[in-house]
SEMAR-556643 format. One record per residue (C-alpha): residue number from 1; residue in three letters; x negated, y, z negated. Coordinates in nm, 4 decimals. Example, Ala and Ser with C-alpha at 12.3 -4.5 7.8 and 13.67 -1.06 7.14 Angstrom:
<nodes>
   num   residuo         xx         yy         zz
     1       ALA    -1.2300    -0.4500    -0.7800
     2       SER    -1.3670    -0.1060    -0.7140
</nodes>
This chain:
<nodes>
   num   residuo         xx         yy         zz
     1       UNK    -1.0647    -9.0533     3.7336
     2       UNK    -0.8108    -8.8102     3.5750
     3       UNK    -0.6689    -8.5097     3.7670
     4       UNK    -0.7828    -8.3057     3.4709
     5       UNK    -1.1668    -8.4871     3.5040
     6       UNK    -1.1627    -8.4266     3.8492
     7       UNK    -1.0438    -8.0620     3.8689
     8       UNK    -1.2496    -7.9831     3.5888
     9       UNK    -1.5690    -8.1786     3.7589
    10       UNK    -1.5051    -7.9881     4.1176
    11       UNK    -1.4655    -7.6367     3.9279
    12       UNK    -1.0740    -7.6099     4.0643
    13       UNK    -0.7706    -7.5783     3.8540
    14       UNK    -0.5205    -7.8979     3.7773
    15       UNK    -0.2856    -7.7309     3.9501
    16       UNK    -0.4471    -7.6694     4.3034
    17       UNK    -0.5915    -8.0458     4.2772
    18       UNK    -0.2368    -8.1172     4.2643
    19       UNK    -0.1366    -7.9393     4.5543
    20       UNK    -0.4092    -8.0171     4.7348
    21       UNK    -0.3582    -8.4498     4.6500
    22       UNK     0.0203    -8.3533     4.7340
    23       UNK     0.0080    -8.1836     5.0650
    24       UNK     0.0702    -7.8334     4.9879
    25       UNK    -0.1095    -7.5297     5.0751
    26       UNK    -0.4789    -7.4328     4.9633
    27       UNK    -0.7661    -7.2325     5.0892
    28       UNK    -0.9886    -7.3694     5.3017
    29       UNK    -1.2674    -7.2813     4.9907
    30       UNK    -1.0789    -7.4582     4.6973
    31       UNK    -1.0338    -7.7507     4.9885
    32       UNK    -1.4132    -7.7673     5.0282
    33       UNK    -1.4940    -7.7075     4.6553
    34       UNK    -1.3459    -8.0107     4.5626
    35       UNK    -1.4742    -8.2666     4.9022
    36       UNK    -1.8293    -8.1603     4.7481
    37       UNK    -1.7060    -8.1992     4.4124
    38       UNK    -1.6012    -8.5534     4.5094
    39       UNK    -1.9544    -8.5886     4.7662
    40       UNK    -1.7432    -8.5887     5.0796
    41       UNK    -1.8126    -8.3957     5.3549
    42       UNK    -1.5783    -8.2606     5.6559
    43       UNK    -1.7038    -8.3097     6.0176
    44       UNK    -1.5443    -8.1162     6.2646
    45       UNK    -1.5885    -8.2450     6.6426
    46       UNK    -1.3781    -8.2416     6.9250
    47       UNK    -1.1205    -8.4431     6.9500
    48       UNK    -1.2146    -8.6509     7.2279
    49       UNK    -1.5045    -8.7880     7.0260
    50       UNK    -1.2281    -8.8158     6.7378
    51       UNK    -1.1736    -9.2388     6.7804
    52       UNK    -1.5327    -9.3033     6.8782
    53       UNK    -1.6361    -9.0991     6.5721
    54       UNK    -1.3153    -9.3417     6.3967
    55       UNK    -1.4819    -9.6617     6.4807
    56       UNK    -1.8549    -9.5849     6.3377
    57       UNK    -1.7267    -9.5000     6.0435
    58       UNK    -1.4714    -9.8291     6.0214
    59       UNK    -1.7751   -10.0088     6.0987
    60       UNK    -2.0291    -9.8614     5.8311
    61       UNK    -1.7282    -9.9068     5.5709
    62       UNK    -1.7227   -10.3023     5.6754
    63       UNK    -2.1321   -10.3017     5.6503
    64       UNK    -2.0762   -10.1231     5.2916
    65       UNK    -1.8135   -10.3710     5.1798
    66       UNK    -2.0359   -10.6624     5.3309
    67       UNK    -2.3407   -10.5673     5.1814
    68       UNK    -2.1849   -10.5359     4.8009
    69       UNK    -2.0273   -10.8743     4.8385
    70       UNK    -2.3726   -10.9731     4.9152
    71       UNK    -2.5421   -10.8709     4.6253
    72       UNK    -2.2696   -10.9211     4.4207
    73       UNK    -2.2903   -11.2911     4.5600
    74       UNK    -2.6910   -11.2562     4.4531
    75       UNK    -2.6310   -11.1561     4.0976
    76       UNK    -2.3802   -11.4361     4.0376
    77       UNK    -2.6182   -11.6927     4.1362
</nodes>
């Protein structure tokens, strides 16, 4: 998707996507504008949990990836 689609579909300005994709500086608001805008989500935890937390989510990803190559698999047949 364009940076101008995007900005305009999470309500922020080209410019603070921009920072934002780049590194730079934004408010924690514009920051969690666009993650909804883009349906992510930020979960906070403490950082001992961190890798555990890591390793689900590596996992579901694999079961995701799996699971399209499956049906795609289906629909080919």
């Amino acid at each position: 998707m364009p940076i101008d689609q995007a900005a305009t579909h999470c309500g922020v300005s080209v410019g603070m996507l921009s920072k934002l994709e780049n590194g730079k500086g934004v408010n924690l608001a514009h920051a969690l504008r666009v993650m909804d805008g883009l349906g992510l989500t930020m979960l906070v935890v403490p950082r001992a949990h961190a890798a555990l937390l890591e390793q689900a989510a590596a996992h579901a990803a694999k079961m995701d990836k799996n699971a399209a190559r499956e049906r795609k698999a289906g629909v080919e047949e």
